[in-house]
C-alpha positions as CSV (number, residue, x, y, z in Angstrom):
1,X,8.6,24.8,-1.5
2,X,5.3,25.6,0.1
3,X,2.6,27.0,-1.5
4,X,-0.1,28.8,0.8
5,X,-3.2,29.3,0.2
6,X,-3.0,32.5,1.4
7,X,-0.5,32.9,-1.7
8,X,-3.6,31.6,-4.4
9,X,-5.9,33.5,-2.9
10,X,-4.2,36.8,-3.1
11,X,-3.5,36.1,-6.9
12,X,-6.9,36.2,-7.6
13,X,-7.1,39.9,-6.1
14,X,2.8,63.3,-13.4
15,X,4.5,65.3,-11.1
16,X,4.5,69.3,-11.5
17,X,6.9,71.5,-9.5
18,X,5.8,74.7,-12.3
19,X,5.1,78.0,-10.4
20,X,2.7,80.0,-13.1
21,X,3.3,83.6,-12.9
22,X,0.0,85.5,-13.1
23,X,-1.3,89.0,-11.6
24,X,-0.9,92.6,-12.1
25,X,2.3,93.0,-14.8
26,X,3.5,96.2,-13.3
27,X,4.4,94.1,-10.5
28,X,5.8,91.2,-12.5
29,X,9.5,93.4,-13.2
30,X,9.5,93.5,-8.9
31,X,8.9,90.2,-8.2
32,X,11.4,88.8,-10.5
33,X,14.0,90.3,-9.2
34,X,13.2,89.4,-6.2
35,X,12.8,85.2,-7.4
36,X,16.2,86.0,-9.0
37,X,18.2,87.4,-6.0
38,X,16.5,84.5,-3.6
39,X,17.9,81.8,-6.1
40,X,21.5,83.6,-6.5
41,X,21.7,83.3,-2.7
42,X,19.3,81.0,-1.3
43,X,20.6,77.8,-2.2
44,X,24.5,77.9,-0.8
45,X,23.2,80.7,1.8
46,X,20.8,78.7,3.2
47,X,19.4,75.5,2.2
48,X,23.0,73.8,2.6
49,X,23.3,75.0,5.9
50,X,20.0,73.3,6.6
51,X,16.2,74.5,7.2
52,X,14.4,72.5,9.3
53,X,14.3,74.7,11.9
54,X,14.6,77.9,9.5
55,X,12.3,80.6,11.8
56,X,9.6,82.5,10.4
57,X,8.6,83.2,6.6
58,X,9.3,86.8,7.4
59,X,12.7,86.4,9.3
60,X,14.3,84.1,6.4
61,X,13.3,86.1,3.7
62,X,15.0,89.4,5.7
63,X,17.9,87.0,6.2
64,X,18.0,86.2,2.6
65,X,18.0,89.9,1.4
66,X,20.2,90.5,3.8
67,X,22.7,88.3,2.6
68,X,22.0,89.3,-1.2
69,X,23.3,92.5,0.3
70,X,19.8,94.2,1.3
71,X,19.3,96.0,-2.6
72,X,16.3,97.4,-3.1
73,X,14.4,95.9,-0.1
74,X,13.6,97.3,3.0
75,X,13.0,95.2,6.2
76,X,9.7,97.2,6.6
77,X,8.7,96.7,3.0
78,X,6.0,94.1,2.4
79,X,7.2,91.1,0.3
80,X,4.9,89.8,-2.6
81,X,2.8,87.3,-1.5
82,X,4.3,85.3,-4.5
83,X,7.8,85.7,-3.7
84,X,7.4,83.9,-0.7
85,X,5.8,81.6,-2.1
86,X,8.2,80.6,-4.7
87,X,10.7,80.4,-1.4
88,X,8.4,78.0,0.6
89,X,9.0,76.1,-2.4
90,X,12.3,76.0,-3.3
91,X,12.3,75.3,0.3
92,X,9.9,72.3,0.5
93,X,11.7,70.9,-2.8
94,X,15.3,71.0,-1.2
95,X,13.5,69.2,1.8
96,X,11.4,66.5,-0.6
97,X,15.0,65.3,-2.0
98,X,16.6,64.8,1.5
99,X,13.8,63.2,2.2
100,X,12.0,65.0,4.6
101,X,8.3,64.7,3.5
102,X,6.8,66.0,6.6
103,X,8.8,69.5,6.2
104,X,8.0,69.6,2.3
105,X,4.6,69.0,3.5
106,X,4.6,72.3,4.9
107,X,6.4,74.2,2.4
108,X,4.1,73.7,0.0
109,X,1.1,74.2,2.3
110,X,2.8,77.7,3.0
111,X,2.8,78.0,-0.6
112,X,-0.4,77.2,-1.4
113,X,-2.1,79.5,0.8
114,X,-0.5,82.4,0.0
115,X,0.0,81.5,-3.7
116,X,-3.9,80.1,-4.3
117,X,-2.5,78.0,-6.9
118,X,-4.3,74.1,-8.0
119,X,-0.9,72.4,-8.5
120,X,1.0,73.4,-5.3
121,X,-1.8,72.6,-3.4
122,X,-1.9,69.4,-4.6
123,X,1.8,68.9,-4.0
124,X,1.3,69.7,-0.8
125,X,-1.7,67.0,-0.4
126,X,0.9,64.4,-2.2
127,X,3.4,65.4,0.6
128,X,0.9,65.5,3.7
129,X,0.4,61.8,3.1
130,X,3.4,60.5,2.7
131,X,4.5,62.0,5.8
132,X,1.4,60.2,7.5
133,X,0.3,63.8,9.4
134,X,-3.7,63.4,9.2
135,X,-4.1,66.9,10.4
136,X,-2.0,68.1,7.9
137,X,-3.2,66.3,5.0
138,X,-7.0,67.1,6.4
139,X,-5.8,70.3,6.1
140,X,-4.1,70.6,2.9
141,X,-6.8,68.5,0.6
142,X,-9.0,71.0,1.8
143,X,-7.1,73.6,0.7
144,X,-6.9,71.9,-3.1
145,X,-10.5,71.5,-3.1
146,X,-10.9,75.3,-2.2
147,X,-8.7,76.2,-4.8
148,X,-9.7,74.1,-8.0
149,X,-13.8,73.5,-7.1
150,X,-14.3,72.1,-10.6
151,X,-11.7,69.2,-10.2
152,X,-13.4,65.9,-9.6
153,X,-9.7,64.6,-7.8
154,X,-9.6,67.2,-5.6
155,X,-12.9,66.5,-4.5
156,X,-12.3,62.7,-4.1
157,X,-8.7,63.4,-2.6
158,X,-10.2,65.3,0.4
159,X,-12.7,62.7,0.9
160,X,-10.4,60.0,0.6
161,X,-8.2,61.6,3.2
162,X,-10.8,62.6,5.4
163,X,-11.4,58.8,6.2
164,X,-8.0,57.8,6.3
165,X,-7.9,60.5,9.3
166,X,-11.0,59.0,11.1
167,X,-12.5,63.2,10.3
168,X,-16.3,61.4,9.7
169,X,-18.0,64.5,9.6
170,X,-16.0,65.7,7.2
171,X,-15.5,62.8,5.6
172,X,-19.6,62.9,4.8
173,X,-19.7,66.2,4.0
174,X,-16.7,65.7,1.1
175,X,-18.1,62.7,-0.2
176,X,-21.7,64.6,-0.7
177,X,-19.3,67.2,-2.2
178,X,-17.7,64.3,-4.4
179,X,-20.3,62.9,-5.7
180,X,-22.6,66.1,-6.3
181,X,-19.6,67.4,-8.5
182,X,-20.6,64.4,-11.2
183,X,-22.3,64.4,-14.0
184,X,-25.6,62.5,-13.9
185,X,-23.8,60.1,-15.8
186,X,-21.1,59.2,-13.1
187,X,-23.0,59.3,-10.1
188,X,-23.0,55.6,-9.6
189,X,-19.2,55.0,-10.5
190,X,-18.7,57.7,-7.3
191,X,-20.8,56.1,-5.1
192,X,-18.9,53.0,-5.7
193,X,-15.8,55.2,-5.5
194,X,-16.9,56.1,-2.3
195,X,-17.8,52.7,-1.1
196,X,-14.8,51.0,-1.8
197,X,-13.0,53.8,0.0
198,X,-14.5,53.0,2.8
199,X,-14.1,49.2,2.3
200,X,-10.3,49.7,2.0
201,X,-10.0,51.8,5.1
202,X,-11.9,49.1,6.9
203,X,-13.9,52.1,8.5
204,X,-15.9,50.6,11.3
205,X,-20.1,49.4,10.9
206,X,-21.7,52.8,12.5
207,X,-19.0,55.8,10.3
208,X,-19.3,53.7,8.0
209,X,-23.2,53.3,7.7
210,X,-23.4,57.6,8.4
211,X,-21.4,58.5,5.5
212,X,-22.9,55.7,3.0
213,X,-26.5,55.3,3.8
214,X,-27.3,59.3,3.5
215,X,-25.6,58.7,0.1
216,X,-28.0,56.3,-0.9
217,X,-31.0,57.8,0.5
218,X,-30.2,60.7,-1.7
219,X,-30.4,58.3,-5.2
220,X,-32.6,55.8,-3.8
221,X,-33.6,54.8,-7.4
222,X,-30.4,54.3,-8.8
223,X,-28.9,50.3,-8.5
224,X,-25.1,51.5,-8.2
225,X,-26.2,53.0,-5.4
226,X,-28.2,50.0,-3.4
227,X,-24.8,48.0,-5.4
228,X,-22.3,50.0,-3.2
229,X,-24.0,49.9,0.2
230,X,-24.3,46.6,-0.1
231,X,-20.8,46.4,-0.5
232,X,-20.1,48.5,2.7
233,X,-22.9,46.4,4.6
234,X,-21.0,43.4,3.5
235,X,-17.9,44.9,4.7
236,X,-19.0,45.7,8.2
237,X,-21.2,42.5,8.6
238,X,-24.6,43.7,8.2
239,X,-25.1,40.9,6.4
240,X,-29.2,41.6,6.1
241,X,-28.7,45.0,4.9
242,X,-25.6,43.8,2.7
243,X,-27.9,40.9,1.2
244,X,-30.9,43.2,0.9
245,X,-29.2,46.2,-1.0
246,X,-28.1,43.6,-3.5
247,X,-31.2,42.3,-3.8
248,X,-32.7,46.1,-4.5
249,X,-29.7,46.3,-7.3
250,X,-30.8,43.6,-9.0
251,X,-34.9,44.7,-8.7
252,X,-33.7,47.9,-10.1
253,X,-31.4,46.3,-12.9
254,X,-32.5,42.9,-14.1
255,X,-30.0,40.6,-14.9
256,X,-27.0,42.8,-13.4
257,X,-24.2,40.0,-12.8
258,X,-22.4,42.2,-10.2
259,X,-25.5,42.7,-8.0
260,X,-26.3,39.4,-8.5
261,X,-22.5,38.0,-7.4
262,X,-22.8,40.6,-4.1
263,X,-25.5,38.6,-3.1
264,X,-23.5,35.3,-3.5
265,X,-20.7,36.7,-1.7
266,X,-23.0,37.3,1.4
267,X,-24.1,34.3,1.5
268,X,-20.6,32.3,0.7
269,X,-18.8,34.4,3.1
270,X,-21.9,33.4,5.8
271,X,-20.3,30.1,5.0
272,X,-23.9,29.4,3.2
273,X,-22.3,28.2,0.4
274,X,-24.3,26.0,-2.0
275,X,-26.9,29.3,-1.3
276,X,-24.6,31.4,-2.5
277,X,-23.9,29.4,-5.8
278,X,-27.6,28.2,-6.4
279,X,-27.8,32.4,-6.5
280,X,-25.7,32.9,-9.8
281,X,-26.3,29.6,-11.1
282,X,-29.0,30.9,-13.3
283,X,-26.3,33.5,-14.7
284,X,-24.2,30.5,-15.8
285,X,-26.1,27.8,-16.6
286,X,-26.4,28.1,-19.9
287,X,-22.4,27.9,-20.1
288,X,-22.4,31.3,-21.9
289,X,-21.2,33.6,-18.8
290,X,-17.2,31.9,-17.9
291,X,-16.3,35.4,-16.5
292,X,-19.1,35.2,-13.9
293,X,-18.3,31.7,-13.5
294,X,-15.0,32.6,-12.5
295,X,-15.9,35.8,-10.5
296,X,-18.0,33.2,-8.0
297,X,-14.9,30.4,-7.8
298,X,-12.7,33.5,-6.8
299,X,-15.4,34.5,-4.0
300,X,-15.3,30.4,-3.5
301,X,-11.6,30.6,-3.3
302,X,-11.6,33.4,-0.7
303,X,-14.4,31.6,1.5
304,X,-11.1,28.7,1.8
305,X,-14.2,26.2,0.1
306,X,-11.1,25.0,-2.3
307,X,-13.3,22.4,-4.1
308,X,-15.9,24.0,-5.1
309,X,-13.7,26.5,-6.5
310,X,-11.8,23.8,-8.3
311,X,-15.5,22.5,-10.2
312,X,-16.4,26.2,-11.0
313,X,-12.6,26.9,-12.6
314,X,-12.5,23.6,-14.3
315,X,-16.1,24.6,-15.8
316,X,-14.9,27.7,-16.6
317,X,-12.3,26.5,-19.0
318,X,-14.3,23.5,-20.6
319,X,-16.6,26.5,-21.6
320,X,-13.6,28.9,-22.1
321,X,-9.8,26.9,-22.5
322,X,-8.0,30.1,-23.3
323,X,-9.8,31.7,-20.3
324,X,-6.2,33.0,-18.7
325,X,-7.2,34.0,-15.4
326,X,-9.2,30.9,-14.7
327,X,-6.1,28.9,-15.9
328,X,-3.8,30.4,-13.7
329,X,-5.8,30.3,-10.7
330,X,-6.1,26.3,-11.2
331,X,-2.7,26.4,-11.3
332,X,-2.2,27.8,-8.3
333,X,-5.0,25.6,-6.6
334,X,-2.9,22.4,-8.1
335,X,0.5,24.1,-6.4
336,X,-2.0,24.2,-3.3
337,X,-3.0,20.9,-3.5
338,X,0.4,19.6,-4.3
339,X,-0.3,18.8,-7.6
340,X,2.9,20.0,-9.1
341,X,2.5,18.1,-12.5
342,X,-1.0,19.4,-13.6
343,X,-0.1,23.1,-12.0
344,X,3.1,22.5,-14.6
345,X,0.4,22.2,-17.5
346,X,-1.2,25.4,-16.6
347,X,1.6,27.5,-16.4
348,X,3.2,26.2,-19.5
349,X,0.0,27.2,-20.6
350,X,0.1,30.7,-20.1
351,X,4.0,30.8,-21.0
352,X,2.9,33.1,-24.0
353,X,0.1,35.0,-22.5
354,X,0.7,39.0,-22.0
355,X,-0.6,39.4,-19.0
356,X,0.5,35.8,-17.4
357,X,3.5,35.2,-19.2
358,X,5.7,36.7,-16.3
359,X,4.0,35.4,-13.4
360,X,3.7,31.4,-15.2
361,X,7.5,31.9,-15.4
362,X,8.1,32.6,-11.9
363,X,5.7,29.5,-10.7
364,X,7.4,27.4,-13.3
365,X,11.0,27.9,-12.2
366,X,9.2,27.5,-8.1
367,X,8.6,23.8,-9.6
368,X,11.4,23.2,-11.0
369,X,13.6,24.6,-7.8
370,X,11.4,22.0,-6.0
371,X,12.2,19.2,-8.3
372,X,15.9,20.2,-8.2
373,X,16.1,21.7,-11.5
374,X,18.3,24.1,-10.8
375,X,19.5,25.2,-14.6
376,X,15.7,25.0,-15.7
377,X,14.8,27.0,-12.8
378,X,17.4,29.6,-13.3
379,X,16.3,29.9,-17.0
380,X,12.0,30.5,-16.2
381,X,13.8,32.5,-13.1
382,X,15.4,35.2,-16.0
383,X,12.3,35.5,-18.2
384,X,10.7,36.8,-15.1
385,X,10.9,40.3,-16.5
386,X,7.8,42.4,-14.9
387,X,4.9,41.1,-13.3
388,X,4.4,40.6,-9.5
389,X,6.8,38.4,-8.8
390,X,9.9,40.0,-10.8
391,X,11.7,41.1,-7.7
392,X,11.1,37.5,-6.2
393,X,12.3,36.2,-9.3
394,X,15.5,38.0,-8.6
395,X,16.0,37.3,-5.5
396,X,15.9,33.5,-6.2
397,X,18.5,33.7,-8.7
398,X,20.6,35.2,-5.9
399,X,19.8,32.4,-3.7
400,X,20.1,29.5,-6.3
401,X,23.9,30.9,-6.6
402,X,24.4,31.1,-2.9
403,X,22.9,27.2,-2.6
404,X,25.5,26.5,-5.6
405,X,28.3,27.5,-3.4
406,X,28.8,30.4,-4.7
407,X,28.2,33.5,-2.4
408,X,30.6,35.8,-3.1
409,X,29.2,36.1,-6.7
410,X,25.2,36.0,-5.2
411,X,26.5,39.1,-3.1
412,X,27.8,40.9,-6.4
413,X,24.7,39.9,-8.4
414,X,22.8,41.4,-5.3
415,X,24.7,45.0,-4.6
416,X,24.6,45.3,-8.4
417,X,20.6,44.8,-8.9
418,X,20.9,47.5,-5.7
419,X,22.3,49.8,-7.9
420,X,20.5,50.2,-10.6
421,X,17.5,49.7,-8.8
422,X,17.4,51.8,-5.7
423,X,14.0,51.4,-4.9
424,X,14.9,48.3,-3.8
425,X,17.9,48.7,-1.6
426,X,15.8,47.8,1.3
427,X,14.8,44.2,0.1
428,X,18.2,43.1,-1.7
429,X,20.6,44.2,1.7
430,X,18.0,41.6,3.3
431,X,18.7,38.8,0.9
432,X,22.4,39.5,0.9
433,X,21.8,39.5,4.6
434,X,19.6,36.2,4.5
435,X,22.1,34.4,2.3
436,X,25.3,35.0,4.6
437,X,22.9,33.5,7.7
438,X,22.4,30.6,5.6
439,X,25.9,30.3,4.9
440,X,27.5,30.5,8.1
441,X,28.2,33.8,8.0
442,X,26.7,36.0,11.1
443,X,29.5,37.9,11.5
444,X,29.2,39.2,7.7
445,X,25.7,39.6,8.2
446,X,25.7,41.6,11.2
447,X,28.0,44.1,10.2
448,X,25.2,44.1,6.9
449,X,22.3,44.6,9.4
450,X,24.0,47.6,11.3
451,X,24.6,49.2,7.8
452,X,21.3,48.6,6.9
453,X,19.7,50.4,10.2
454,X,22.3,53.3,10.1
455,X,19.7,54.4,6.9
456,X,16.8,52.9,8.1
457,X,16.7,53.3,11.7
458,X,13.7,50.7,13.7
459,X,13.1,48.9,10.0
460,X,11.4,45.7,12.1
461,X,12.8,43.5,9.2
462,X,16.5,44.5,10.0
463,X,15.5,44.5,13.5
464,X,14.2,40.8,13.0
465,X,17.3,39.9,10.8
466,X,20.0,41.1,13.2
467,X,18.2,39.1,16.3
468,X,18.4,35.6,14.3
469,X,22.3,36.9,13.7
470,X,23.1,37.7,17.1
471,X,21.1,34.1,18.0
472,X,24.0,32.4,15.8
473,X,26.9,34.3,17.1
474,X,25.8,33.5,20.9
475,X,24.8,36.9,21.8
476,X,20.9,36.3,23.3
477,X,20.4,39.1,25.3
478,X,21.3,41.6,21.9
479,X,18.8,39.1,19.8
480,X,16.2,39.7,22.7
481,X,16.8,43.2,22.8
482,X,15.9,43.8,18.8
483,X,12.7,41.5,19.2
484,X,11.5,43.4,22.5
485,X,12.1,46.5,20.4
486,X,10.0,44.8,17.4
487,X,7.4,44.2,20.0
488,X,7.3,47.7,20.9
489,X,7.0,49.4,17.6
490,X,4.2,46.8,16.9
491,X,2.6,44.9,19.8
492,X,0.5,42.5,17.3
493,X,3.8,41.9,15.1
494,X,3.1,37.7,15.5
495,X,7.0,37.2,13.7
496,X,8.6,39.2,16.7
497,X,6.1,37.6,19.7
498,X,6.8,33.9,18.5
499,X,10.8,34.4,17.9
500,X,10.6,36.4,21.4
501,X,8.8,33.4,22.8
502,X,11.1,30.8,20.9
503,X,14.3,32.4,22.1
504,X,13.3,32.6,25.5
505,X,11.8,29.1,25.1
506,X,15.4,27.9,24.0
507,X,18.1,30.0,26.1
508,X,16.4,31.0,29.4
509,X,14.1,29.0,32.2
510,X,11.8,31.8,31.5
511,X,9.5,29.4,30.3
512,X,5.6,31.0,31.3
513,X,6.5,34.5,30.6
514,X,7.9,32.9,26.9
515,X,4.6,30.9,26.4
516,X,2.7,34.8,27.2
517,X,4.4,35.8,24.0
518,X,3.8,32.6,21.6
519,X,0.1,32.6,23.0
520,X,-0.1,36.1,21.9
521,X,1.5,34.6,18.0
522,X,-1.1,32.0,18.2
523,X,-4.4,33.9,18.7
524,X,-2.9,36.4,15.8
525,X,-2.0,33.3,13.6
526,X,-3.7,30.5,14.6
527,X,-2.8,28.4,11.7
528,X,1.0,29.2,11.1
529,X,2.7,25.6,11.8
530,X,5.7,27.7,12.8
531,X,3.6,29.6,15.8
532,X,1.9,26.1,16.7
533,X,5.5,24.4,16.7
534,X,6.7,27.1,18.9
535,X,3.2,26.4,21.7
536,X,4.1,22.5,21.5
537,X,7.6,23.0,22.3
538,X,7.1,25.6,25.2
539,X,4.6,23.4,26.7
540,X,7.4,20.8,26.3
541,X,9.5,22.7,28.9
542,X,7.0,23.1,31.1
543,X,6.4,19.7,31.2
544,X,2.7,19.1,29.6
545,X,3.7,16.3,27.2
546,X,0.5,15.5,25.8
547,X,-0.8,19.5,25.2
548,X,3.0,18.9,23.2
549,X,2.4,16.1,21.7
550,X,-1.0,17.1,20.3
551,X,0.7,21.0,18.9
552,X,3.4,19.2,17.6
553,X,1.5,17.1,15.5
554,X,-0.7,19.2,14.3
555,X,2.3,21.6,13.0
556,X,4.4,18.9,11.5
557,X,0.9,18.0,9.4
558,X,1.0,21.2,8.5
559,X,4.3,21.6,7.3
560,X,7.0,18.6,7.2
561,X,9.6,21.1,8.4
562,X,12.8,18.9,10.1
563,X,13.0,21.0,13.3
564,X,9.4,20.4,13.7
565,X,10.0,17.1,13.4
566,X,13.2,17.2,15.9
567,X,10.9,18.6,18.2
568,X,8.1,16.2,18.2
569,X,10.5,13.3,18.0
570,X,12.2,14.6,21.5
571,X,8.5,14.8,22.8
572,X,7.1,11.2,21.6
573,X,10.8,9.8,22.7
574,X,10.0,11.2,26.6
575,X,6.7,10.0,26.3
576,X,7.8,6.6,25.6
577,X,6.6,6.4,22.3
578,X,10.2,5.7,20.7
579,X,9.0,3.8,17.7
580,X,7.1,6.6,16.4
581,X,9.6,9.6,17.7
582,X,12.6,7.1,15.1
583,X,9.7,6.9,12.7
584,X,9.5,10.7,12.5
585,X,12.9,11.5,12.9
586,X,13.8,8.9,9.9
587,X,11.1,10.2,7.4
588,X,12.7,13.7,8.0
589,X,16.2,12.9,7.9
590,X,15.8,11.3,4.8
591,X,14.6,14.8,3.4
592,X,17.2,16.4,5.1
593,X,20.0,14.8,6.0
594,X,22.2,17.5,7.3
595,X,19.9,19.1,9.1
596,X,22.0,20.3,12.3
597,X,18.9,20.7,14.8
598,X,17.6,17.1,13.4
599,X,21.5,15.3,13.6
600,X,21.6,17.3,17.1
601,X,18.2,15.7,18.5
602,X,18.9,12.3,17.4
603,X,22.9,12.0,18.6
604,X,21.6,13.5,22.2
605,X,18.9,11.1,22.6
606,X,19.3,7.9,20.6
607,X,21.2,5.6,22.5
């Protein structure tokens, strides 16, 4: 049951379709028949027989009339601009439900501009994104800004997507926009707004810098301001500017705890660390501030410096015991550190707190899994009901089954949650599809994977999971095919390069062009025992034992996995070391004894 720190860091971290009829009402009796005969006929004429490639506005509304038997319309008639509209609706909503965002996308933009209407504009905004078309949605927030000037969202939407489409210029010129549509009042809370836009984006130092520092010039004396370029700077590494603006907050607000904690993030994540707490320690030092205390054990936390994070959160509950954030996060730390008893006493802790109570649950059926538990574990497992880790929670219950020998009911349990819960199709036909690898099952779960892809065509975690099920059925060149096409869809996916490498490592002499592919894993994860296992056991093959010998080891300290162990055993047995390769070997085949790779290693070599 490992517990990253990756994983205790990361803790710490309407719809209207309404078209309003408005205008001249002598023209109101005229356009509604003309609404009414396009929905008598529009919908079996010609949404059913499909419209993405539907011609012209023009053309398909003469086609409509035309097949409503041409009453009252003539071809060289102009149409309403609203009627149209209402059709590039109807249109873009029939589209929306099959799922075509990017052709809703531009019904509604149609709509918009000749309609001039808030609400479809922003429809079409919604749909613009989700189909991932910058130009488009550049081009339809602007259009919702146009139309409703006094709305504060529109203004931010447009500025927000303006980044996400690299537009700069714009991007400036809608975030002055933004922010001059505030009241005095909420000037600062936009700047921030803006700020943490372009934090999110990860827009690079110089955009960045052009868009905020104008900003800030423009409300020198205000500390939000100075507050949220700092946070930028901070982003991009300016780490004088970052350090200074939070110094200027502060000048400008005495005593602000936020400015004050920017500055300590600077430092900490300069990896000047005691600087960075002697900066909030006077905030805290009269033990009457626990939230700031914990706001700088998170920044602690994120800067990896684990035990100065430990002596901030266990001040921050001698000051503050029913301080539930701080609580949990030791919790986690004490998973991290392998402390499974005291993280235990946290969690049981928060058992009855709101806004922890789901999440302890989960981490307390994790630790009773790991004890082998398996009734407690599936009892804390079912009062997982919301939080972060609901679906997990699920999805272990599925697995506990599976480990109890009983698959065929896991699979039930599985395409029931599935469901009644079709948002999360995706991730339950991968468990399923995980649980019948783990059970010997490839066949089964092939045949799940090609389902799978039939409705999500390219999904790199079906691609992934049909590569380790053609591995088990024999078929390498399939499984290489599906990782090479991973690869392509994503040339820094590190899961793909290291299996690629790992495959080729295993069932081909291809041996350099496989250690191109895990070196490629490494520099992307440098840390991941599994990438590092993967580097020691091509270097194996090509014959550097002691480049081996050193990867290995450092991966199996990392993680005491047994075909980590199998494979620095085989390496310290060719070296001659053969005490130490049955030393390893014994430690993890007393964990594990029926692991196949392990029992393999062993019967081959041992004599």
């Amino acid at each position: 049951m490992p517990f990253s720190r990756a994983t205790t860091r990361a803790a710490l971290r309407g719809r209207s379709r309404s078209l309003v009829v408005v205008g001249d009402p002598s023209k109101r009796a005229k356009e509604q028949d003309l609404i009414q005969r396009m929905l008598a006929t529009f919908i079996p004429a010609v949404l059913v027989a499909g419209c993405a490639t539907a011609p012209e506005p023009g053309e398909r509304l003469d086609a409509l009339f035309q097949a409503a038997g041409g009453t009252g319309v003539q071809a060289s008639e102009p149409l309403p601009d609203r009627a149209q509209a209402m059709y590039h609706v109807l249109v873009g909503q029939i589209a929306a439900e099959r799922g075509d965002v990017a052709q809703a996308a531009t019904e509604y933009l149609a709509a918009a501009k000749l309609a001039q209407q808030p609400s479809i504009a922003r429809e079409a905004t919604r749909y613009a994104l989700a189909s991932n078309d910058k130009t488009l949605s550049v081009t339809a927030s602007q259009l919702w800004r146009e139309s409703d000037p006094d709305n504060v969202q529109a203004q931010e939407a447009a500025f927000r997507v303006a980044v996400r489409a690299r537009a700069y210029t714009t991007a400036l010129e809608m975030a002055r926009s933004f922010v001059a549509a505030q009241p005095e009042s909420d000037v600062g809370e936009a700047l921030r707004v803006v700020a943490g836009t372009l934090v999110r984006d990860n827009v690079a130092a110089e955009p960045a810098m052009a868009i905020m520092q104008p900003l800030v010039e423009a409300h020198a004396d205000s500390a939000e301001a100075h507050y949220a370029l700092g946070l930028v700077a901070m982003n991009v590494e300016r780490w004088s500017l970052a350090r200074a603006s939070a110094q200027q907050a502060s000048a400008l607000r005495p005593g602000w705890s936020e400015a004050v904690l920017l500055e300590a993030g600077v430092l900490i994540k300069q990896q000047r660390v005691l600087e960075g707490i002697a900066v909030v320690e006077p905030l805290v030092r009269d033990g009457q501030a626990p939230d700031t205390r914990f706001a700088l054990a998170r920044l602690l936390l994120e800067a990896n410096a684990l035990d100065l994070a430990e002596i901030q959160l266990d001040q921050v509950l001698a000051e503050q015991a029913d301080h539930p954030e701080a609580r949990y996060a030791r919790g986690l730390l004490a998973l991290d550190r392998g402390n499974v008893d005291l993280a235990e006493q946290h969690f049981l802790a928060l058992i009855e707190q709101p806004a922890q109570r789901f999440d302890a649950a989960y981490y307390l059926g994790r630790i009773s899994e790991a004890r082998g538990d398996l009734d407690a574990a599936r009892g804390w497992y079912r009062r997982v009901a919301g939080g972060r880790h609901q679906s997990d929670a699920l999805t272990r219950r599925a697995y506990l089954m599976a480990e109890g020998g009983h698959v065929d009911e896991a699979r039930a349990y599985l395409q029931g949650l599935s469901r009644m819960n079709p948002g999360m199709q995706l991730q339950l036909l991968l468990v399923e599809a995980d649980i019948l690898l783990q059970s010997d099952q490839p066949e089964a779960a092939l045949a799940l994977y090609e389902q799978g892809l039939a409705e999500f065509p390219e999904e790199p975690d079906l691609l992934y999971g049909r590569s380790l099920a053609y591995e088990q059925l024999g078929q390498v060149d399939a499984a290489i095919a599906d990782l090479r096409a991973m690869v392509e869809q994503d040339a820094d996916d590190a899961r793909a390069l290291n299996a690629l490498g790992y495959i080729l490592t295993n069932h081909s002499q291809r041996y350099e062009e496989a250690r191109g592919y895990i070196a490629r894993a490494l520099a992307l994860r440098p840390n991941d025992p599994a990438v590092i296992d993967s580097m020691g056991w091509v270097e194996f093959r090509l014959g550097n034992l002691d480049a081996a010998a050193e990867l290995l080891r450092r991966a199996y300290a990392r993680l005491k996995d047994p075909e980590i162990a199998a494979h620095l055993g085989e390496v310290l047995w060719q070296m001659g070391e053969r005490e130490e390769a049955r030393q390893v070997w014994g430690t993890a085949l007393s964990q594990h004894p029926e692991h196949g790779t392990l029992q393999e290693t062993m019967t081959r070599l041992v004599p």
